[in-house]
C-alpha positions in Angstrom: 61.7 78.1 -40.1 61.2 76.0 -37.2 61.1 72.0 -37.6 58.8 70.3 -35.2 59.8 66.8 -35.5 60.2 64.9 -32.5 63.5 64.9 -31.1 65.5 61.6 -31.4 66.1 59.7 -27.9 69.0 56.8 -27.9 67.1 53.3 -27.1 68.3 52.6 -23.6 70.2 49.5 -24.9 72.0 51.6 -27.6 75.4 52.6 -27.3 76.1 56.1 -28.9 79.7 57.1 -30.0 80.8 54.2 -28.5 79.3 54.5 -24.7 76.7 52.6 -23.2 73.7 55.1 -21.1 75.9 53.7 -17.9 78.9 55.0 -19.4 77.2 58.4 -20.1 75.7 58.5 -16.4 79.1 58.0 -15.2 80.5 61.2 -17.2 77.6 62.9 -16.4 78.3 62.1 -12.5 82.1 63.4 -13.4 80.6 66.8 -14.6 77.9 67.5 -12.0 80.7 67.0 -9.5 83.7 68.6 -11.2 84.7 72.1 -10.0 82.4 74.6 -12.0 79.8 72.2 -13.6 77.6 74.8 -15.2 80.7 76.4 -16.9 80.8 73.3 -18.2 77.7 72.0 -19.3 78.1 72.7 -23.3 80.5 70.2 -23.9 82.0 69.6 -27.4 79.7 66.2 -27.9 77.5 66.5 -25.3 74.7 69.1 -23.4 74.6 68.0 -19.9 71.7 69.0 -17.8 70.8 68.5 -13.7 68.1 68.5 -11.3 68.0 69.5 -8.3 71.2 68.7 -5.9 70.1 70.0 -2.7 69.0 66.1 -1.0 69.8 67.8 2.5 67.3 70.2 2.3 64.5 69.8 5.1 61.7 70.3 2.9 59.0 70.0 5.3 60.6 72.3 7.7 58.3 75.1 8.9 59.2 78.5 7.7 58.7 81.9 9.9 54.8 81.8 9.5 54.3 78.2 10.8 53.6 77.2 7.7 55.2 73.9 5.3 57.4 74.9 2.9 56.6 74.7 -0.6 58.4 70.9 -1.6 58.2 72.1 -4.9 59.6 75.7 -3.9 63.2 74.9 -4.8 63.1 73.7 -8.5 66.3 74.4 -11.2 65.4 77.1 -13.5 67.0 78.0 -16.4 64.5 79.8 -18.4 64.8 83.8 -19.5 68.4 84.7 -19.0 69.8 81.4 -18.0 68.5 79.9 -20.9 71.0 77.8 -23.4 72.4 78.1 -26.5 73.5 74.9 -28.7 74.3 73.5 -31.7 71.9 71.6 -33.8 74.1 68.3 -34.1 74.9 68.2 -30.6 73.2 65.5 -27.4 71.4 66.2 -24.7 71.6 64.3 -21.7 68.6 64.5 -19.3 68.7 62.9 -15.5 65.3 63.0 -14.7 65.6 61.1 -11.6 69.0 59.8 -10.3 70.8 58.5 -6.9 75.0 58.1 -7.1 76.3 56.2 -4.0 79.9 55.6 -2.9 82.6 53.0 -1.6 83.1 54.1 1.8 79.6 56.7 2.3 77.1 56.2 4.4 73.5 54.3 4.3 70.9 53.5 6.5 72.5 50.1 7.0 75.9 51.6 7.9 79.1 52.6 5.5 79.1 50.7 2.0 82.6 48.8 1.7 81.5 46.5 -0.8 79.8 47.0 -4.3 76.6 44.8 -3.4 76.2 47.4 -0.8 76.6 50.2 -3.2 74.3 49.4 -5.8 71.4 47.9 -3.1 71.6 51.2 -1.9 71.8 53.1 -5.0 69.0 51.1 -6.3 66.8 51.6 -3.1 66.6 55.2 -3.8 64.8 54.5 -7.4 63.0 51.7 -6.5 61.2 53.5 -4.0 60.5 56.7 -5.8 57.1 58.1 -7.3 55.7 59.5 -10.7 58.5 60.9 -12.8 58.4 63.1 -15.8 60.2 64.5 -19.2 58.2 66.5 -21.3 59.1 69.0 -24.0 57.2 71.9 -25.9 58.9 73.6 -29.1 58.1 76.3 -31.0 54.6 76.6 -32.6 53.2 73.5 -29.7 50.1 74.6 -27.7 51.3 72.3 -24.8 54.3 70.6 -23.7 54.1 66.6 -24.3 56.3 63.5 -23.2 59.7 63.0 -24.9 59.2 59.7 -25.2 56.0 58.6 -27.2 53.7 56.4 -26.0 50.2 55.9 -25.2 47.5 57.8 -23.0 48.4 56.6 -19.4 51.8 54.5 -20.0 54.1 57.5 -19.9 55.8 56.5 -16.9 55.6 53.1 -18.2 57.4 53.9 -21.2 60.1 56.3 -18.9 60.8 53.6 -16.6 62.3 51.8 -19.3 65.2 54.4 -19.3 66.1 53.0 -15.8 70.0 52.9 -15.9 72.6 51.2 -13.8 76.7 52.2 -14.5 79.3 50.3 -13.6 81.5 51.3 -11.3 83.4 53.9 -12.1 86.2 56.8 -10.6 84.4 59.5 -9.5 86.8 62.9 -8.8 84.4 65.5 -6.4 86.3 68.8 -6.6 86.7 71.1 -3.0 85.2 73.7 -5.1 82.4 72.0 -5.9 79.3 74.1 -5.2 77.1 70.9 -4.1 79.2 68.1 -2.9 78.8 69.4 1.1 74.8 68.6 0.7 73.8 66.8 -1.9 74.5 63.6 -0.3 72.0 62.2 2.4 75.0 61.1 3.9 77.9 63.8 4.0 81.0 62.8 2.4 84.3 65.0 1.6 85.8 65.8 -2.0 88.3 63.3 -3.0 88.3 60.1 -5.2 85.9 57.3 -5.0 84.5 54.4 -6.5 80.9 55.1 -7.3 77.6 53.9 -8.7 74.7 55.9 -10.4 71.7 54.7 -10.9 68.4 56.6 -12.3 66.1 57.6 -15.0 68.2 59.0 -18.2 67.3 60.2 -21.7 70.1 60.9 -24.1 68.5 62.6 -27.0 70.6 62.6 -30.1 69.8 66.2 -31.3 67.3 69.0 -31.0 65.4 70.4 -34.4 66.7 73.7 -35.3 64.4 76.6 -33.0 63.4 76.9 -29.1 62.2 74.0 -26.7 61.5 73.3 -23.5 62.7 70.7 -21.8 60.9 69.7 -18.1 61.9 67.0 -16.2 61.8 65.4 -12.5 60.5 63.5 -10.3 59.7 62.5 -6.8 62.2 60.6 -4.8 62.6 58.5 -1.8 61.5 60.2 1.5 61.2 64.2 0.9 64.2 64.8 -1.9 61.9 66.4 -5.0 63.5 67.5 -8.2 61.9 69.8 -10.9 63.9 71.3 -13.6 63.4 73.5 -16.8 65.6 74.5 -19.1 65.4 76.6 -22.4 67.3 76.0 -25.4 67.7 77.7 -28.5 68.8 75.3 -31.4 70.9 76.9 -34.1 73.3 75.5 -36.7 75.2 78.8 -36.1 77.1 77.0 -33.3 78.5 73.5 -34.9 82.5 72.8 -33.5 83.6 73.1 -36.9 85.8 76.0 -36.2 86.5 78.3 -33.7 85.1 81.4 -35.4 81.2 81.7 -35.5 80.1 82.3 -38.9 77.1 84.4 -38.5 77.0 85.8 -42.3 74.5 83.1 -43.5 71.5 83.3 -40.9 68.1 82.1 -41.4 65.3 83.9 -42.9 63.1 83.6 -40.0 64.5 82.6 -36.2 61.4 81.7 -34.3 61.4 81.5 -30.2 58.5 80.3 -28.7 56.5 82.6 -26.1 55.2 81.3 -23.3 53.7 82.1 -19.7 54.6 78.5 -18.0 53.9 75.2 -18.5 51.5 72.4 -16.9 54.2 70.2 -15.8 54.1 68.4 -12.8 53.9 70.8 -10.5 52.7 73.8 -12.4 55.5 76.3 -11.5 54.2 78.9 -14.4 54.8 81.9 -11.8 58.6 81.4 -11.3 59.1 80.9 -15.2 60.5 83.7 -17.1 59.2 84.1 -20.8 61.6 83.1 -23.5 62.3 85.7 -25.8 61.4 86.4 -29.2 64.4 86.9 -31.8 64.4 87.7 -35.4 67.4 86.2 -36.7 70.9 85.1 -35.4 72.6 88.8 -35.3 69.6 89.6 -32.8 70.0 86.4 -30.5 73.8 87.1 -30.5 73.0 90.4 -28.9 71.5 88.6 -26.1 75.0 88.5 -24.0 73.4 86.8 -21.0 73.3 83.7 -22.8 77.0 83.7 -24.4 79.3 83.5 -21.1 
């Protein structure tokens, strides 16, 4: 059966096998840079996730009608069949809201040589940015609700606290890359910098055994919006304790939540697939979209 305690989330000021949240941010900055990052996003110790990477996009561009677009049209999905599979002893690493800056890019003040320049200007971007958001719903939950706990009205209270800073660190952006040509306000080309990320992170330590959705985003400096949802499905099937899948001991029961959408900030229920319902582990396994 499905647990429904709340997930664990590492206290911003805790390291967790042995790296700091700044040390995470700058592997996650690695991965969401490397050459295939979704290839790569179950990791042996880690589940990384991303928001949206397209900072060049004119958002308030008119489309063919005369008409705004949508800010909120161009939001990471991965419910339905993009949906994820992982193990139940394994983090997740959420960027709700993040800005990575580099020795040598550009800025409104000119190129950044030094590292006061880099982390004023990596700062800037979060400093100046509105509401954010992380909210989950698991299996057998009416509604999704905040990650973290807290209090009617000091939810972005409590998420500010996750505000992160690395150090700086060696950043590699691959050629092949599918995002480094735009996700900079500033172009740069792949190669090797020194860099600085700085944003809104939640590392949680593990997910209950069953189906959640995870939401997060937030609204950034000038017209840069992110909105990302991701499904996971939670199984013990899938620990790295070898390198076959022992599937002859499944669970009595393998609930997936069902739902139409979710009143996140913005409600985006129309573009959100259903998650499927599975019986047991043989059934989900069948579900070949979700094992690349």
């Amino acid at each position: 059966m499905i647990e429904n305690d709340s997930p664990e989330i590492i206290s911003p000021d805790q390291n967790y096998n042995g790296m700091s949240y700044g040390d995470w941010a700058a592997r996650w900055t690695n991965w969401l840079f490397s050459e295939l990052p979704e290839r790569d996003e179950v990791q042996r110790d880690v589940v990384f996730l991303r928001g949206n990477v397209e900072y060049r996009r004119e958002v308030k561009k008119e489309n063919g009608d005369g008409k705004l677009v949508d800010p909120w049209k161009f939001f990471y999905n991965r419910t339905g069949e993009a949906s994820i599979v992982i193990s139940d002893d394994i983090p997740v690493f959420v960027p709700v809201l993040t800005s990575t800056q580099v020795f040598g890019g550009g800025s409104e003040s000119g190129t950044m040589f030094t590292e006061e320049q880099v982390r004023r200007i990596a700062r800037i971007d979060n400093d100046q940015s509105g509401a954010v958001w992380a909210n989950i719903q698991s299996s057998g939950d009416k509604r999704e609700k905040p990650l973290l706990s807290a209090k009617d009205g000091e939810e972005q209270k409590k998420l500010r606290m996750y505000r992160i800073t690395s150090r700086v660190f060696k950043l590699s952006i691959s050629e092949r890359n599918p995002y480094w040509s735009y996700v900079f306000q500033y172009p740069i080309n792949p190669g090797e910098f020194d860099a600085v990320t700085d944003g809104f992170f939640l590392l949680i330590k593990s997910l209950p055994i069953g189906s959640h959705r995870i939401r997060f985003g937030g609204k950034g400096r000038i017209d840069y919006r992110t909105d990302s949802i991701y499904d996971l499905h939670v199984t013990p099937q899938f620990r790295p304790v070898s390198t076959v899948t022992d599937i002859s001991k499944e669970p009595d029961e393998y609930s997936i939540i069902s739902t139409k959408g979710s009143k996140g900030k913005p409600d985006r229920s129309n573009d959100i697939d259903e998650l499927r319902t599975f019986k047991n582990i043989k059934e989900l396994r069948t579900y070949k979209t979700l094992f690349p």
